[in-house]
C-alpha positions in Angstrom: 19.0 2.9 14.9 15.4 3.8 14.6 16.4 7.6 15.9 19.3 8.0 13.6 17.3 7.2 10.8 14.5 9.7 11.8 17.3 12.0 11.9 18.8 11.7 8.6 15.4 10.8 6.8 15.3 14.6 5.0 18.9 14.5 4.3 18.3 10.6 2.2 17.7 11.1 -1.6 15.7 9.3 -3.8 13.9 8.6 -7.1 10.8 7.1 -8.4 8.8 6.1 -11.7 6.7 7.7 -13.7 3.1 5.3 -14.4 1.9 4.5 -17.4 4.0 6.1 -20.0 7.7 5.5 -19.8 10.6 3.8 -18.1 10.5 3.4 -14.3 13.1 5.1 -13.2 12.1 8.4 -14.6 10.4 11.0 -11.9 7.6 12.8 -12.0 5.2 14.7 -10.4 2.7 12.4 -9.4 -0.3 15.3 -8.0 -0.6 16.6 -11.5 0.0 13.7 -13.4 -2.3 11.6 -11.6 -5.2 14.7 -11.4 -4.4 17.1 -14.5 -4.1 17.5 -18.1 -2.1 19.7 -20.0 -4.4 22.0 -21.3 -5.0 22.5 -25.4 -2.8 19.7 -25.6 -4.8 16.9 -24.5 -7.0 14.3 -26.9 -10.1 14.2 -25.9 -10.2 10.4 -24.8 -6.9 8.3 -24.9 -7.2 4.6 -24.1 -4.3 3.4 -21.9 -3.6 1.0 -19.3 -1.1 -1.6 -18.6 -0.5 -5.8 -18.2 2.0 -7.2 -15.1 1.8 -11.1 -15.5 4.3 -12.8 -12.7 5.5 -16.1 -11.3 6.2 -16.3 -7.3 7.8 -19.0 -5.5 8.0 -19.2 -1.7 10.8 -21.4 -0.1 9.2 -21.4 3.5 8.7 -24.1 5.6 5.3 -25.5 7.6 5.1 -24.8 10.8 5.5 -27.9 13.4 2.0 -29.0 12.8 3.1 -29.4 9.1 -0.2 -26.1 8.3 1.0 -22.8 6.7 -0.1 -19.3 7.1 -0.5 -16.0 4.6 3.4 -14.7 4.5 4.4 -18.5 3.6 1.7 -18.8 0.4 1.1 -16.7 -2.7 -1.5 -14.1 -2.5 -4.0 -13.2 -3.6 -5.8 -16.6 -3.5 -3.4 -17.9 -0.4 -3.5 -21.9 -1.2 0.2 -22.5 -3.0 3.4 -21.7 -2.2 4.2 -21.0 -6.0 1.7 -19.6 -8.4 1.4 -17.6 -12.1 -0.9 -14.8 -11.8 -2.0 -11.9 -14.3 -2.1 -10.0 -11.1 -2.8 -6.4 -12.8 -4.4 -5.7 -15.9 -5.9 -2.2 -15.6 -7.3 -0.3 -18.7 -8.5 2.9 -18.4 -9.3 6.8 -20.4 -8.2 10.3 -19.5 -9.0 13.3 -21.4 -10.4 16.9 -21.4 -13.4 18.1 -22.0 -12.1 20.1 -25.2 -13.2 22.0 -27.4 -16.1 22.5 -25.1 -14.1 23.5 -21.9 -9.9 22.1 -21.4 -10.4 23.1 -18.1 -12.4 20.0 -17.6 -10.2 17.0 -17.4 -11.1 13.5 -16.5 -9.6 10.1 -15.6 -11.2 6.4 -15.4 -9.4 3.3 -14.8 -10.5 -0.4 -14.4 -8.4 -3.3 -12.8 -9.1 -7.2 -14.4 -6.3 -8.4 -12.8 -6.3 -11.2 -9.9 -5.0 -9.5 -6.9 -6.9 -8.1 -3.3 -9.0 -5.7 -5.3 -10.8 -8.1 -8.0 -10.6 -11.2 -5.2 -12.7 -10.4 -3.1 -16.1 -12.2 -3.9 -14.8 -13.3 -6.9 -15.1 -10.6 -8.7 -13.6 -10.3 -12.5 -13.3 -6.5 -12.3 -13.8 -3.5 -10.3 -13.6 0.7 -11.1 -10.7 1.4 -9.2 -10.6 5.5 -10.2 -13.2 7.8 -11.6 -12.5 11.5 -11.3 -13.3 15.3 -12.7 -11.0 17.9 -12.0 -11.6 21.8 -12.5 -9.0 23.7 -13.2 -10.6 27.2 -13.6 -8.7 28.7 -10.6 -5.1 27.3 -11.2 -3.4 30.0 -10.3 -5.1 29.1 -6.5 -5.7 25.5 -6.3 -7.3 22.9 -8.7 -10.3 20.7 -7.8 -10.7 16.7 -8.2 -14.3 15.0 -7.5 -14.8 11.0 -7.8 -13.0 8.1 -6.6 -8.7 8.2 -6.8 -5.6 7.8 -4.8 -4.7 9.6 -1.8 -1.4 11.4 -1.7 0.6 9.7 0.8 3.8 7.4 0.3 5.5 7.9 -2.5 6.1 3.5 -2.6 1.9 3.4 -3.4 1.2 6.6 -4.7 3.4 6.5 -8.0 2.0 4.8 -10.8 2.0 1.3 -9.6 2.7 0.0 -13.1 6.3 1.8 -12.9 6.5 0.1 -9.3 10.4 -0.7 -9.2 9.6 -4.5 -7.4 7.4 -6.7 -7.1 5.7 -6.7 -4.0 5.2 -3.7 -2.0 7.4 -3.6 1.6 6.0 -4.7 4.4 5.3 -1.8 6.2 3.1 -0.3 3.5 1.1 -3.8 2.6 0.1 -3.5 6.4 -0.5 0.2 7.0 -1.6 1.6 3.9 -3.2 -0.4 1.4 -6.3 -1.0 4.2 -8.3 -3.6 4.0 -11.9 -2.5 5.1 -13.2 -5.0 7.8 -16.2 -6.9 7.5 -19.6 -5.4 7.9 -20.1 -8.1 10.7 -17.7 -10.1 13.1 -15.6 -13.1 11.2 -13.6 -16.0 13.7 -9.8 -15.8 12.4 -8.8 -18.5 10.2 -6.6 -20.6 11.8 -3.4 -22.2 9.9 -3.8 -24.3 6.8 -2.1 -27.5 5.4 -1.7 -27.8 1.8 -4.3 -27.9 -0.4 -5.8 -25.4 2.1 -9.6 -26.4 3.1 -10.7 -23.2 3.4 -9.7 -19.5 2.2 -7.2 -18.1 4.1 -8.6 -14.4 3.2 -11.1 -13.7 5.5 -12.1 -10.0 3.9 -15.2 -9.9 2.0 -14.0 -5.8 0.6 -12.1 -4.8 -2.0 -8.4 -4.0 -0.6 -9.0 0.0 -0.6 -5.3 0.4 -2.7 -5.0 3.7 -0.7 -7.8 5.0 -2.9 -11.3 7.2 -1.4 -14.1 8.4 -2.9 -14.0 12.4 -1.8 -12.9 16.1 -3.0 -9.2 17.5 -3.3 -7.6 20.7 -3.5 -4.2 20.8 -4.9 -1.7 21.9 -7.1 2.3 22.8 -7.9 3.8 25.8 -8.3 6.9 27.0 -9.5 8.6 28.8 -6.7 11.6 29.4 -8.6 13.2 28.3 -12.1 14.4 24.9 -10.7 12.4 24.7 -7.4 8.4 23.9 -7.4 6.1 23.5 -4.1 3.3 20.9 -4.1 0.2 20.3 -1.8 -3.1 18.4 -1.9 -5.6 18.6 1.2 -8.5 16.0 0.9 -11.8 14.5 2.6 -13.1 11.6 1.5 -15.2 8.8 3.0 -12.6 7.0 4.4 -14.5 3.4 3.2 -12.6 2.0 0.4 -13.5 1.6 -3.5 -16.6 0.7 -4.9 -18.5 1.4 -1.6 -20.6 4.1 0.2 -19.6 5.7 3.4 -20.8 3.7 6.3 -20.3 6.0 8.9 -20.5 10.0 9.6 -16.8 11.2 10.1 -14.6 11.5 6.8 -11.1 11.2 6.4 -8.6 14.1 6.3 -5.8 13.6 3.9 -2.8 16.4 4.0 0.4 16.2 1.9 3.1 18.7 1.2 6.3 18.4 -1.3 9.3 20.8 -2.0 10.9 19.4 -5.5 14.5 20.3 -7.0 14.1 20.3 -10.9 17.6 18.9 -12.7 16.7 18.4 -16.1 14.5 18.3 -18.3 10.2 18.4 -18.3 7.3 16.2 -17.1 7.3 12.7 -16.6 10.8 12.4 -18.1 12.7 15.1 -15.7 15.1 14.0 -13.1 14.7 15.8 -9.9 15.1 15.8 -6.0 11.5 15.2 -4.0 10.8 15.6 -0.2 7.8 15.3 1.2 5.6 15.1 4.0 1.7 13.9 4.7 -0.9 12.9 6.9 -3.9 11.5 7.3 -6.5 10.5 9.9 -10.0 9.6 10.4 -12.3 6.5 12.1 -13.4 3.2 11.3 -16.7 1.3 12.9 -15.5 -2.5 13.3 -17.8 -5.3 14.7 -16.7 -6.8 17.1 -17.3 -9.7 19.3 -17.1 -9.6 23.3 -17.0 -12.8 25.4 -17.1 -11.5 28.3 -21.1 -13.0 29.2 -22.7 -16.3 29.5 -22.6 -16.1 25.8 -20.7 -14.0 22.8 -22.3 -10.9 22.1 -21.3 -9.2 18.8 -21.5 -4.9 18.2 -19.5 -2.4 16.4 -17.2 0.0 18.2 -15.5 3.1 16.6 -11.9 3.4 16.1 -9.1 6.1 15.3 -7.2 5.4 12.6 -3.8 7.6 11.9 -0.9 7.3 9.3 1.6 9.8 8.5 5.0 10.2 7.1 8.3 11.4 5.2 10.5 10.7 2.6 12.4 11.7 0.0 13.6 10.6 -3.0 16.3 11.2 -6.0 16.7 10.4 -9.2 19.8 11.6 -11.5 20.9 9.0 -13.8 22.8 7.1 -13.6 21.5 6.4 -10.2 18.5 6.1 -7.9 18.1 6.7 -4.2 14.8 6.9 -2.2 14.4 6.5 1.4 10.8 6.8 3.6 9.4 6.8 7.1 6.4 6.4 8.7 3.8 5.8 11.6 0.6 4.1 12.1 -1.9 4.4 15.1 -5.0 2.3 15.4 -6.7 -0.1 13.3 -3.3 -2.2 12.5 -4.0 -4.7 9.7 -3.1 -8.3 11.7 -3.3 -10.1 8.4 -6.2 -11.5 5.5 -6.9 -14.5 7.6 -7.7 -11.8 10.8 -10.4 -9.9 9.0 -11.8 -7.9 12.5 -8.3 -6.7 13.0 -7.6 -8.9 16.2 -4.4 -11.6 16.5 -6.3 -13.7 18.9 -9.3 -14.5 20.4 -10.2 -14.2 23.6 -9.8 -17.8 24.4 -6.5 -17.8 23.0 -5.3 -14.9 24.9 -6.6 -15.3 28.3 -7.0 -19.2 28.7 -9.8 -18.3 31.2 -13.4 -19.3 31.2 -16.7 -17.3 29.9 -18.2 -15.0 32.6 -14.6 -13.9 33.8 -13.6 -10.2 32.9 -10.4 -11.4 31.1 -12.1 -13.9 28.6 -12.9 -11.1 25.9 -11.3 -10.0 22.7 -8.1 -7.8 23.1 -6.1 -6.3 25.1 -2.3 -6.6 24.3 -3.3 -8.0 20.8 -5.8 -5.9 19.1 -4.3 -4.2 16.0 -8.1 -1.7 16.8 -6.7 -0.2 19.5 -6.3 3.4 19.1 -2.9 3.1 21.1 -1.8 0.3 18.7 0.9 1.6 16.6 3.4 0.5 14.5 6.6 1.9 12.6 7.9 1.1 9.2 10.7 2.5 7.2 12.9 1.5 4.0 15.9 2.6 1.8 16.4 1.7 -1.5 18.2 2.2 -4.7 19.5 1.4 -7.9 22.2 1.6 -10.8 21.3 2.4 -13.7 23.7 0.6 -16.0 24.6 3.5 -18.6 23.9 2.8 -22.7 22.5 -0.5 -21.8 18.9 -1.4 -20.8 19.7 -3.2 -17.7 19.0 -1.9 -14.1 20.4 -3.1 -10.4 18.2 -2.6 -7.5 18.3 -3.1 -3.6 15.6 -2.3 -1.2 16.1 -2.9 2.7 12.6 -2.6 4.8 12.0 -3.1 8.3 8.5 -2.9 10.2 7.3 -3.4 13.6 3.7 -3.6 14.3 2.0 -3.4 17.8 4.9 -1.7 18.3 6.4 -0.9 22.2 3.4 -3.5 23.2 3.2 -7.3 24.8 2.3 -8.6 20.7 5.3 -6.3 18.8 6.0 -8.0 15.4 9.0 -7.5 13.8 9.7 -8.0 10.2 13.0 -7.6 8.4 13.2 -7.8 4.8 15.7 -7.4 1.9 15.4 -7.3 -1.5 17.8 -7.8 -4.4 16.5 -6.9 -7.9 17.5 -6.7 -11.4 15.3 -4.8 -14.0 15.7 -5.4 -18.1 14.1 -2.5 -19.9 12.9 -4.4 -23.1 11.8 -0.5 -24.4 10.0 2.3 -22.7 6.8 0.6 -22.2 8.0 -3.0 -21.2 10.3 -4.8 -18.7 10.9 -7.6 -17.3 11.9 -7.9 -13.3 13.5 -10.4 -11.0 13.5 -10.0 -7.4 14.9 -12.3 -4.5 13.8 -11.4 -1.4 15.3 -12.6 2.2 12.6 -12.5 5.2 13.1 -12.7 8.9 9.9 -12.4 11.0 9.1 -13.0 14.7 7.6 -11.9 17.6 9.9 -10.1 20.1 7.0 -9.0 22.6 6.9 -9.1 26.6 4.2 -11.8 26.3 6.2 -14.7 25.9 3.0 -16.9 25.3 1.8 -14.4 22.9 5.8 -15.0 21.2 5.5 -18.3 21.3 2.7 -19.2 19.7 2.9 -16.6 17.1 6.5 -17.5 16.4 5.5 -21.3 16.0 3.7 -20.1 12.3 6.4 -17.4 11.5 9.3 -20.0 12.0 10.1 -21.5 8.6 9.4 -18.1 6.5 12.4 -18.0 4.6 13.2 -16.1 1.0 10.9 -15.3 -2.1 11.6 -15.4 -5.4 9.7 -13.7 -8.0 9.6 -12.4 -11.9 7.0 -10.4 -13.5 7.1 -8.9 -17.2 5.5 -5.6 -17.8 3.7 -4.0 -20.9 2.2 -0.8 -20.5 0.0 0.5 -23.7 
């Protein structure tokens, strides 16, 4: 199944939503909405930002010690099983520099709401984009400077507050949202019973929301009347948000998109996306060897490797988008693993100190740079004609540590029904079916892992959206 989708991946279609100004199942163009302004057209400063306030209830069971672990409780706090949250409230300003220079635009955003940016440390806001872009040489390339999202997948780099669910799929809450680990080594967290006695989110960074702090060159181009060609290559620190870089190598970012224009212009045009992107670079991760008398603690360097494809369509009245991709190295193992490792050593190997085996790894480590894992989804929707409602279905599948002795596998589906209230605000109800295990060699490993996964069972959700 996995080769016939790679296959057919370019010949899917799909669509997407535009962020921030309209309704969410309108394209658009997300390289020069996101880095651009139109020129002589712009204000100078225009406020905007958005509001998602949601209530999730999870229907899992405890495991057989009667303790729960992060995909049974409500993020981004990770002590209920059902939870209201304000979990975005982002406000922001965009503009051009005119009448000084309208080559000169700028965007700035800032996210109050309670979710794995803002959590972390308790903080009650964070600056989660702040960018220049020069656009003196259009006609070659365009130029963005500051903090801002990476082209990647088009499920995280639309404009989240157009986002057509709730939660994100599996494979991208895992792969590429990062969470940056810990300056120094943290034990895993083991399962909690309700009320938890300790956080169950072991990170002490801001989730890096597939955001860097770098330079860009990109831009679109019209290759033809209805056809346009796309690209963005970037380097950035490859540390998060709202942090320096903490080691010498950078990040590459490369993307690629070849776009079918149907009708009409900007962020209201329905149109035919693929695309294609990459990215690579290294991450220095603490990390705690038992293989002495005694623990001894030290950071190693990792690879860390993401690309993808996808494409995407979007003529009304329906909705189609479909996406692929690959990780290698530094696989997230979840907010209560915050060195990236399922298991200690102790755990693993059942073997004394001052043996070879009794260490951290080898099967298990998400850090490995032979780690990898594979995650692909198809969704789409019906746009009910001359009413304001919207059906939805997304199917997601995901298997980390993939091909190893620790494979994960996690199925999900997701039923959805939007009601468009007016451009700007919404309303969204999603019911989401889960089946995770472990289906690696190690049966051990299986077990023990399958022991906290047994139980996780559907999600139900509902989140209202107002975008100003």
């Amino acid at each position: 199944m996995k080769s016939m989708f790679k296959k057919t991946m370019l010949a899917a279609s799909c669509a997407v939503a535009m962020g921030g100004i309209s309704q969410s199942v309108l394209a658009a163009d997300w390289l020069m909405i996101q880095g651009t302004e139109k020129p002589g057209q712009s204000a100078r400063a225009r406020v905007w930002g958005f509001i998602q306030a949601q209530y999730q209830q999870d229907n899992s069971d405890a495991n057989a010690q009667g303790t729960y672990t992060p995909p049974k409780l409500i993020g981004p706090d990770l002590e209920s099983r059902s939870a209201f949250n304000i979990n975005r409230a982002r406000i922001g300003v965009r503009g051009t520099g005119m009448p000084l220079d309208s080559n000169v635009n700028y965007f700035f955003l800032v996210e109050f709401g309670n979710n794995a940016i803002t959590n972390p440390g308790g903080s009650f806001a964070k600056i989660t984009d702040a960018s220049v872009t020069l656009n003196h040489m259009k006609e070659y390339g365009r130029v963005r400077v500051g903090t801002f999202k990476i082209p990647m997948a088009e499920e995280i780099y639309q404009g989240i507050a157009l986002f057509d669910y709730v939660n994100f799929t599996e494979g991208t809450n895992q792969l590429l949202l990062e969470r940056i680990p810990n300056r120094q080594y943290k034990n895993n967290i083991p399962a909690q019973g309700l009320p938890v006695a300790s956080s169950l989110n072991g990170f002490e960074n801001s989730v890096a929301a597939a955001r860097g702090t770098g330079v860009q060159l990109f831009n679109t181009i019209k290759v033809a009347p209805t056809w346009e060609v796309g690209y963005s290559f970037m380097v950035e620190n490859g540390n998060g948000i709202n942090t320096s870089d903490n080691n010498g190598p950078k990040d590459r970012h490369f993307y690629f998109n070849f776009t079918k224009v149907y009708k009409g212009v900007g962020p209201r045009r329905q149109d035919w996306k693929t695309f294609a992107w990459y990215t690579t670079g290294k991450r220095d991760v603490n990390i705690r060897d038992d293989s002495g008398s005694t623990p001894t603690y030290a950071f190693q360097r990792f690879d860390r490797t993401r690309y993808g494809v996808g494409t995407k369509y979007y003529k009304l009245p329906f909705r189609v988008t479909a996406e692929w991709m690959r990780g290698k190295g530094v696989i997230f193992q979840g907010p209560h693993k915050p060195n990236y490792i399922l298991a200690d050593g102790v755990a693993n190997n059942a073997v004394g100190p001052g043996t070879a085996a009794f260490k951290v790894d080898h099967f298990s480590s998400g850090l490995r740079d032979d780690a990898k894992a594979t995650s692909w989804y198809i969704e789409g929707a019906y746009i009910v004609p001359k009413t304001k409602w919207e059906f939805d279905l997304r199917i997601a599948r995901f298997n980390r540590l993939e091909d190893s002795a620790g494979e994960v596998e996690f199925k999900n589906t997701t039923v959805g029904i939007q009601y468009h209230l007016n451009k700007k605000s919404r309303i969204a109800l999603n019911i989401e079916s889960r089946d995770y295990k472990a289906i690696g060699s190690n049966a051990t490993f299986a077990a023990a892992v399958n022991n906290n996964l047994s139980g996780v069972d559907k999600r139900y959700s509902i989140q209202l959206t107002h975008i100003f």
